[in-house]
C-alpha positions as CSV (number, residue, x, y, z in Angstrom):
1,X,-36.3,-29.3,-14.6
2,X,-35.8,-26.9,-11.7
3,X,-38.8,-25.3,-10.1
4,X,-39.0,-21.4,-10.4
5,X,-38.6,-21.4,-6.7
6,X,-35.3,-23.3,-7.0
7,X,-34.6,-20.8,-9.7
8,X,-34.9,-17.5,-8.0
9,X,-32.8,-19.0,-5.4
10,X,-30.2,-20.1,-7.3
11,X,-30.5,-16.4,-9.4
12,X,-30.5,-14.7,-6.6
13,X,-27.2,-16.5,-5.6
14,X,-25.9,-15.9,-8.5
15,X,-26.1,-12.0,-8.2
16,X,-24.9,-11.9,-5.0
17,X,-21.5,-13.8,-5.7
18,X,-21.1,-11.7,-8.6
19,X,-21.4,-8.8,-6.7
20,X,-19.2,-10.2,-4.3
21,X,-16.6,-11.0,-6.8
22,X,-17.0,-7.4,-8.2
23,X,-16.9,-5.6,-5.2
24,X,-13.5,-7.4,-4.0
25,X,-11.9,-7.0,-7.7
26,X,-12.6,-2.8,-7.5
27,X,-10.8,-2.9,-3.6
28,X,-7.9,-5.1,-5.4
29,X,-7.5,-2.9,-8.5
30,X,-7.6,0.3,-5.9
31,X,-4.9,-1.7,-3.8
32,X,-2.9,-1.9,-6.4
33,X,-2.9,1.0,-8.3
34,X,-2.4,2.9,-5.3
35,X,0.9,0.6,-4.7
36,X,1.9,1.2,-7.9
37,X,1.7,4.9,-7.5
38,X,3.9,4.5,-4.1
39,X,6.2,2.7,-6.7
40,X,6.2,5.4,-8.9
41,X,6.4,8.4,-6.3
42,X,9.3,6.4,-5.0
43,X,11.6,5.6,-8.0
44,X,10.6,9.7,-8.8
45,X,12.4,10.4,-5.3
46,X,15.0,8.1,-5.7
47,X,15.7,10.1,-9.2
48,X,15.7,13.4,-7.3
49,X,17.7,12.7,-4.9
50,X,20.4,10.9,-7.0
51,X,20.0,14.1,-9.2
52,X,20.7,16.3,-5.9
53,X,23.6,14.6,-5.2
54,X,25.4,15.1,-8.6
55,X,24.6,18.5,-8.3
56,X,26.0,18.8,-4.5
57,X,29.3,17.0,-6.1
58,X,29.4,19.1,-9.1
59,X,28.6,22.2,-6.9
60,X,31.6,21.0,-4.7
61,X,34.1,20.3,-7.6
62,X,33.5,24.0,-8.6
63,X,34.0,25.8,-5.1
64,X,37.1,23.9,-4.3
65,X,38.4,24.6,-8.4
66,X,37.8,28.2,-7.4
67,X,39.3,28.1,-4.1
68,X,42.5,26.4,-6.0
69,X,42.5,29.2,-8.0
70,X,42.2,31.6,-5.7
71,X,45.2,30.3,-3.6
72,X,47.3,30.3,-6.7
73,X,46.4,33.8,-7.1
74,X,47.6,34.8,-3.7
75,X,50.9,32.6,-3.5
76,X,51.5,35.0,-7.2
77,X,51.4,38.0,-5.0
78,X,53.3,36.7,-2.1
79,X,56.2,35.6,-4.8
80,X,55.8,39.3,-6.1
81,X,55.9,40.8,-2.6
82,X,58.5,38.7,-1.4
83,X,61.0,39.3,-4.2
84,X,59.6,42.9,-3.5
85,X,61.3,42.6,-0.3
86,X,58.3,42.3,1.7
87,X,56.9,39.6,4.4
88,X,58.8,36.0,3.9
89,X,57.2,34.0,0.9
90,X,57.4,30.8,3.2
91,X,55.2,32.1,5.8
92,X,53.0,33.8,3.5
93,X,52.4,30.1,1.2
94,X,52.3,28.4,5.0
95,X,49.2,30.7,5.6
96,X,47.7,30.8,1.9
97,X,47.9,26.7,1.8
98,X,46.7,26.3,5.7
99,X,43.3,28.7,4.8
100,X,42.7,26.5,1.5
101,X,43.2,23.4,3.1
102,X,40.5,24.7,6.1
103,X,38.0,25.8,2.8
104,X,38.5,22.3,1.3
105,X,37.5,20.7,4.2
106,X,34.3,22.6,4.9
107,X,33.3,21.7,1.2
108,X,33.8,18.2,1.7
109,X,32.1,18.5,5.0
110,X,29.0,20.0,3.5
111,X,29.0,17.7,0.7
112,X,29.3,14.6,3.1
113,X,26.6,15.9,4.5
114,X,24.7,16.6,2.0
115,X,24.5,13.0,0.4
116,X,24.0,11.6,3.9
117,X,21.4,13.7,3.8
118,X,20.1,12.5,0.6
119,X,20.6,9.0,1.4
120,X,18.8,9.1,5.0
121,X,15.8,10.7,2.8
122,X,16.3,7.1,0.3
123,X,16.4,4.8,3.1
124,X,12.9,6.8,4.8
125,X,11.6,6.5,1.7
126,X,12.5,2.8,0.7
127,X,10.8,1.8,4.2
128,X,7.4,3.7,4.1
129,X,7.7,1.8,0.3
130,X,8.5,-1.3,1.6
131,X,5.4,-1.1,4.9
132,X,2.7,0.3,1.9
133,X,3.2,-2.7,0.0
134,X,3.3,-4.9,2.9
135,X,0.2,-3.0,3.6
136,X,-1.2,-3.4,0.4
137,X,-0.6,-7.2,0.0
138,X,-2.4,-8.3,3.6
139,X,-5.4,-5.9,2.3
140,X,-5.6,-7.9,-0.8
141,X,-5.3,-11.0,1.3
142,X,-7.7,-10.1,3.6
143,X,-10.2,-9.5,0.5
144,X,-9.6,-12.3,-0.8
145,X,-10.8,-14.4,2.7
146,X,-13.5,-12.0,3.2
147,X,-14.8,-12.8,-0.8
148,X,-14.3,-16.7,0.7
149,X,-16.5,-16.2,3.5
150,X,-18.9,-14.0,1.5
151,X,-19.5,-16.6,-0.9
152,X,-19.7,-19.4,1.6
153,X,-22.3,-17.9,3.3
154,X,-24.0,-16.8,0.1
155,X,-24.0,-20.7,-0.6
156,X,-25.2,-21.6,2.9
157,X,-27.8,-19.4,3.3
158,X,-29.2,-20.5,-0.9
159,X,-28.7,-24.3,0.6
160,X,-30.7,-23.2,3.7
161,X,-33.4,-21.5,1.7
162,X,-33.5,-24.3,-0.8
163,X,-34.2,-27.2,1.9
164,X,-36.3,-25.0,3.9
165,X,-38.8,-24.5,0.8
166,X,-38.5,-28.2,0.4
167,X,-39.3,-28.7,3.5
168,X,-42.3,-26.8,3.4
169,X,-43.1,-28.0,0.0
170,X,-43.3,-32.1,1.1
171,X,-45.3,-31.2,4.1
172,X,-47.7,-29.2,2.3
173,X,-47.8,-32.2,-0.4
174,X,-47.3,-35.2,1.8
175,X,-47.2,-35.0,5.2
176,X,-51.0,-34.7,6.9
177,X,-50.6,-32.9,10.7
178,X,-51.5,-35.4,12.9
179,X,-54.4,-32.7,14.3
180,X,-55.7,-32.8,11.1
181,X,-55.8,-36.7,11.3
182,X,-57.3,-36.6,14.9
183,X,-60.1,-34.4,13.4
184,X,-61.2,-36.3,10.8
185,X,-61.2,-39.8,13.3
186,X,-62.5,-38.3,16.7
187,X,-64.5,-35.0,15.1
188,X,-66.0,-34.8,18.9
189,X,-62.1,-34.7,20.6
190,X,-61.9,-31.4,18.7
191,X,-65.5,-29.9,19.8
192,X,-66.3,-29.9,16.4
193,X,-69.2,-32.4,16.5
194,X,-70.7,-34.1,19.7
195,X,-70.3,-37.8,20.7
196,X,-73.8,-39.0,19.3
197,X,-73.3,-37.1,16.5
């Protein structure tokens, strides 16, 4: 049966590692919830941004359907003026279709741009993603070797306390100090009792 000294010590142990063990499970589940939430704020982004760029292309669609439109328009009135007998239809559709051509282009500019955009935004995003859970997994790592160590020394310092009590305990039972000894066969060495005494 295990002495209550042995049994404090071993109690006492006990507490600690479990404190230990708690204390690195609540940095873990904090580690992880907060990569979870990058995963969340990230995949939220990505949404946005996809969502962005359908909107720049619809946005797009309809500025260059209504600059169609409005070059059809105006070729109309340079028929009507032509057959009017005003300025030369060719030059007029030359001009119309060079200006519409020079609109188109600036919309497809800005929605290259745009999506580049969106995607530079992804790709910054992805990263910062990519370092937080790289992050995250060498903090739970180093947790983890830090709860190792922790309850190593927890163990060392119970096995130290355990043989020093021990220790103490045999040479209070069993071991006489050789002073003692001297004592009690030359009482005079000590000045306790004279030689003829």
């Amino acid at each position: 049966m295990c002495e209550p000294t042995t049994i404090m010590l071993l109690g006492s142990a006990l507490v600690s590692g479990i404190g230990a063990v708690q204390a690195n499970n609540a940095s873990k589940d904090a580690t992880l919830a907060q990569a979870e939430a990058n995963n969340r704020n990230t995949a939220e982004s990505y949404r946005v941004a996809q969502e962005n760029d359908r909107a720049a292309a619809a946005q797009a669609f309809e500025k260059q359907t209504d600059r169609s439109r409005q070059a059809s328009r105006q070729l109309s009135m340079a028929r009507v003026l032509s057959a009017e007998g005003g300025a030369s239809l060719d030059a007029n559709a030359i001009n119309i279709s060079a200006a519409a051509a020079e609109d188109f282009s600036r919309i497809d500019a800005g929605l290259t741009n745009t999506i580049a955009s969106n995607r530079q935004q992804m790709g910054a995003l992805q990263t910062q993603n990519a370092d937080a859970l790289a992050s995250a997994s060498i903090q739970i790592k180093a947790g983890d070797s830090k709860l190792t160590g922790d309850l190593a020394g927890i163990a060392a310092t119970t096995g130290a306390k355990y043989f020093s009590n021990a220790t103490e305990k045999w040479i209070a039972e069993k071991h006489v100090p050789e002073a003692w000894r001297k004592q009690q066969a030359f009482p005079w060495a000590t000045g306790t009792k004279g030689m003829g005494d």
